[in-house]
C-alpha positions in Angstrom: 1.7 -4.3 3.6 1.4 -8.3 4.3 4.6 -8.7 2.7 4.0 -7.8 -0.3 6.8 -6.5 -3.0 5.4 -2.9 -4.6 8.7 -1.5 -5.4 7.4 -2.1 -9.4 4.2 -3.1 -10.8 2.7 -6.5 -10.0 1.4 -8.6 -12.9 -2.2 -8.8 -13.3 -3.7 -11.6 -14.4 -7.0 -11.3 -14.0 -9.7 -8.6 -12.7 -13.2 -7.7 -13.9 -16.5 -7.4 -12.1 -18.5 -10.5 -10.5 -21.5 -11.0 -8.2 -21.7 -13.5 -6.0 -24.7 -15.0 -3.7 -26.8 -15.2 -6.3 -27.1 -19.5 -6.2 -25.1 -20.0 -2.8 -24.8 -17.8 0.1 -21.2 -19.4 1.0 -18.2 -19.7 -1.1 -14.7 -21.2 0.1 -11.7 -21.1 -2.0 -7.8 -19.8 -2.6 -5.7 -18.3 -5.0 -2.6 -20.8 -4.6 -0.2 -18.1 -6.0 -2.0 -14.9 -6.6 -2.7 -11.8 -4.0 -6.6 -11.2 -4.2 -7.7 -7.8 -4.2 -11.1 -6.8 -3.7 -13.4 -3.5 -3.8 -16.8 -4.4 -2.6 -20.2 -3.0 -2.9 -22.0 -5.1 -0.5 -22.3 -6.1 3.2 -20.4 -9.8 4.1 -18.7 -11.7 6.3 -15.1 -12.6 4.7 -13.4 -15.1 7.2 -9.6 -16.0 6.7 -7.4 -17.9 8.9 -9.8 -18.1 12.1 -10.5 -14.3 12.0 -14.3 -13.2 10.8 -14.0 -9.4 9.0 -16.9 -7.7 8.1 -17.5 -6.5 4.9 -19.8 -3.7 3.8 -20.1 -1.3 0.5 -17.0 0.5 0.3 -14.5 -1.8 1.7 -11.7 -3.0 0.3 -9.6 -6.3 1.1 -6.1 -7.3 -0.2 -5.5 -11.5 0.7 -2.2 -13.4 0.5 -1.6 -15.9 -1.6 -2.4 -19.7 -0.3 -4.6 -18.2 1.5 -8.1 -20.0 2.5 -11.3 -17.7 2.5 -14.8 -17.9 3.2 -17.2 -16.0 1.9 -21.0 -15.2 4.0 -23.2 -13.6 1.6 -26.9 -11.6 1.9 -27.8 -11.3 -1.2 -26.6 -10.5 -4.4 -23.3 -9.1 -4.0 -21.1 -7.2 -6.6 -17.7 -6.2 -6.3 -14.7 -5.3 -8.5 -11.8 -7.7 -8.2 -8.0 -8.3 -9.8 -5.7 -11.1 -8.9 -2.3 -10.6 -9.2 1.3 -11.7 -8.9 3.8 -9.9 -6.9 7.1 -11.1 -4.7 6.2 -12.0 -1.1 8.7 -10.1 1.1 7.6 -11.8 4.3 6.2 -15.2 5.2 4.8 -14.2 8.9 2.1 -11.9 10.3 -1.4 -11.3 9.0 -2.9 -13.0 5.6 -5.7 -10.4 5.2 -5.9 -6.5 5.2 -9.6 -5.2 5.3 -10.1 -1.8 5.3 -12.4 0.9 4.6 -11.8 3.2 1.6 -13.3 6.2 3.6 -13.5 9.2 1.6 -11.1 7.7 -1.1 -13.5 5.2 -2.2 -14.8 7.2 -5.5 -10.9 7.3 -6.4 -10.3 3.7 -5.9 -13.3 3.2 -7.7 -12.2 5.2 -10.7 -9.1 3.2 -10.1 -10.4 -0.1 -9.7 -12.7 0.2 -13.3 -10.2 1.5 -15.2 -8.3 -1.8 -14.4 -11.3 -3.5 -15.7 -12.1 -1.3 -18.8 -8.5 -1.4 -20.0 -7.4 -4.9 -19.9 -7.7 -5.9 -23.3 -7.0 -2.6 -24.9 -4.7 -1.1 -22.5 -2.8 -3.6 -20.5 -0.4 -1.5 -19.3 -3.1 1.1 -17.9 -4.7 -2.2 -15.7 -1.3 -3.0 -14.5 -0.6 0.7 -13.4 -4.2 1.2 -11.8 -3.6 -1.9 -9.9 -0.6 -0.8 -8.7 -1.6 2.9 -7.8 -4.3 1.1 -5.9 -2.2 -1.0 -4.2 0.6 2.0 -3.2 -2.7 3.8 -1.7 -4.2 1.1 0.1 -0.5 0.6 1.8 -0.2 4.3 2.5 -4.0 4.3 4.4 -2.6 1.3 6.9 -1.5 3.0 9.7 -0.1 1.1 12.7 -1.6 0.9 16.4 -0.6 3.0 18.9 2.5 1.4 20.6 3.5 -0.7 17.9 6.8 -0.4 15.6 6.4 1.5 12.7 4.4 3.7 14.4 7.1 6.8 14.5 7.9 6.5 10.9 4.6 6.3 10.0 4.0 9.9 11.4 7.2 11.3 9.4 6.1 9.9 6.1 2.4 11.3 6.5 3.9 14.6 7.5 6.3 14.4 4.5 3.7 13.8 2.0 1.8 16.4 3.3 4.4 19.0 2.9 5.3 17.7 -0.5 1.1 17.9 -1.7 1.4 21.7 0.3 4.2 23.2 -0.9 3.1 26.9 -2.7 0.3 26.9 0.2 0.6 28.0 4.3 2.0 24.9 5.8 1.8 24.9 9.6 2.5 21.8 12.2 -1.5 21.9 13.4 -2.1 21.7 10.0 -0.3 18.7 9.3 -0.8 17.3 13.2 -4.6 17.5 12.7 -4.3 15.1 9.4 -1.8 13.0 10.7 -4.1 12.6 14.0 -1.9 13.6 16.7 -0.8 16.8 18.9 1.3 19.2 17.4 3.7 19.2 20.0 3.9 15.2 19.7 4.5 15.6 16.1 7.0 18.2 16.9 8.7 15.6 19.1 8.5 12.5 17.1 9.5 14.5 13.6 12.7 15.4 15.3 13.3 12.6 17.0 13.8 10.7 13.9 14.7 12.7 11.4 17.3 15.6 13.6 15.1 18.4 12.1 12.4 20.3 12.8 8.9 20.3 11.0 9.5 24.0 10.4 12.8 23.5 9.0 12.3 20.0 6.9 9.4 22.5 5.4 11.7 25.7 4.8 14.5 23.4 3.5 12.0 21.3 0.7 11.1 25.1 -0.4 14.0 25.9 -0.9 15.3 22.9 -2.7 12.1 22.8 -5.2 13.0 26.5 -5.8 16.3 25.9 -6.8 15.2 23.4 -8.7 12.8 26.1 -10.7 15.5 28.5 -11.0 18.0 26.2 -12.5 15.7 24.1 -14.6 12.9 26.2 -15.7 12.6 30.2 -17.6 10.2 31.2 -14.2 10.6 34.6 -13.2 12.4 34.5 -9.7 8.7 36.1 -8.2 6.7 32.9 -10.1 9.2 31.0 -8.5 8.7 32.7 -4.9 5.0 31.9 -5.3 5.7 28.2 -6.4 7.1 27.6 -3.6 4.8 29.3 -0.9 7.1 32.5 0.0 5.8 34.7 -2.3 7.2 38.0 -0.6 10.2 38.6 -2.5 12.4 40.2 0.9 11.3 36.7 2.1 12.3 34.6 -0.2 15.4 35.8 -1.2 16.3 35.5 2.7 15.4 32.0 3.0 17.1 31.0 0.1 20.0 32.5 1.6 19.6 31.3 4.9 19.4 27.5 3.3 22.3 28.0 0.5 24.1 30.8 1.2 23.3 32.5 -2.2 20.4 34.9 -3.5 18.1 33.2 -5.6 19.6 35.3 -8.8 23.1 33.4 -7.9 21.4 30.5 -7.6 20.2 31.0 -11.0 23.6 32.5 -12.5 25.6 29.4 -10.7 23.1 26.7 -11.5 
């Protein structure tokens, strides 16, 4: 996401809550060596490099560092804010990523004010929320159609569904409908690049979080079935068979 390093916390070193528009109705500036992140509760123009993005109550921005903004207020105009410091992976492509929180905005709000309220007493809370904030804000970018990315970017949506679905019905109109596409294109692309089916990527992560269960944990071998969304016992123990090659009680005795 613009190049940025999340692979471990970034440092934050500063965030809070400000409102602007209140003296002036334009600001310029940049953060010379800080990423700008940016939850706002108002409507605005944010320009950066030669492209005008507008900004209403529930956006969210994420600028590069060196970067030069402007700012077009209407008014009063509130938002939360942190600044921090993380690797730059990339030098090219965009400087800004605007976006719209959707029907995530009250978690990045909880996010985005714990950052603030736990800064002096907490530090390590502000770093984490920051970073959670910034790990969902990558995962809501999803490419154009046509450009590269765009393939993967299916797969990891599906596998995240499957992973939040598990003990539940999982089906591939399920997951097509939240990933946005056909089923039979998902069918196609998920195959394509990963040599499985979405059916069997979702019996085979069953079966490996039951083993799991039934090596690591006292469940009962029916708890476990139900964990893991085969709850009929005939079921189960044929899956488990059909993935391993053992019952689930061998997989417990061998484990």
């Amino acid at each position: 996401m613009l190049g940025a390093d999340l692979s471990e916390p970034p440092q934050v070193v500063a965030q809070g809550r400000s409102v602007h528009g209140r003296d002036r109705a334009v600001d310029e500036f940049e953060l010379p060596d800080l990423w700008s992140l940016h939850l706002y509760q108002y409507d605005a123009d944010l320009e950066v490099d030669g492209t005008t993005y507008p900004v209403t109550p529930g956006s969210l921005s994420l600028v590069r560092p060196a970067t030069p903004v402007r700012y077009r207020y209407r008014g009063p105009s509130p938002h939360l804010y942190a600044h921090v410091r993380a690797p730059v992976l990339t030098t090219g492509g965009p400087r800004a990523l605007v976006v719209s929180a959707g029907p995530n905005l009250p978690v990045f709000t909880d996010l985005m004010t714990s950052a603030v309220a736990s800064a002096v007493a907490c530090p390590e809370r502000t770093r984490a929320d920051v970073w959670l904030v910034l790990l969902r804000l990558r995962d809501a970018v999803r490419p154009l159609p046509g450009t590269p990315g765009l393939a993967e970017s299916y797969v990891a949506a599906t596998m995240s569904y499957v992973e939040a679905h598990l003990a539940g019905v999982v089906t591939v109109p399920q997951i097509a409908r939240t990933v946005g596409v056909s089923p039979d294109h998902l069918t196609r692309v998920f195959s394509r690049t990963t040599g499985q089916t979405v059916a069997g990527y979702v019996r085979r992560r069953r079966v490996e979080h039951a083993v799991h269960l039934l090596t690591r944990t006292t469940m009962s071998v029916s708890a476990v079935a139900a964990a893991v969304g085969i709850p009929d016992l005939q079921a189960f123990n044929k899956t488990c068979r059909a993935v391993t090659g053992r019952s689930p009680r061998r997989l417990r005795e061998q484990g």
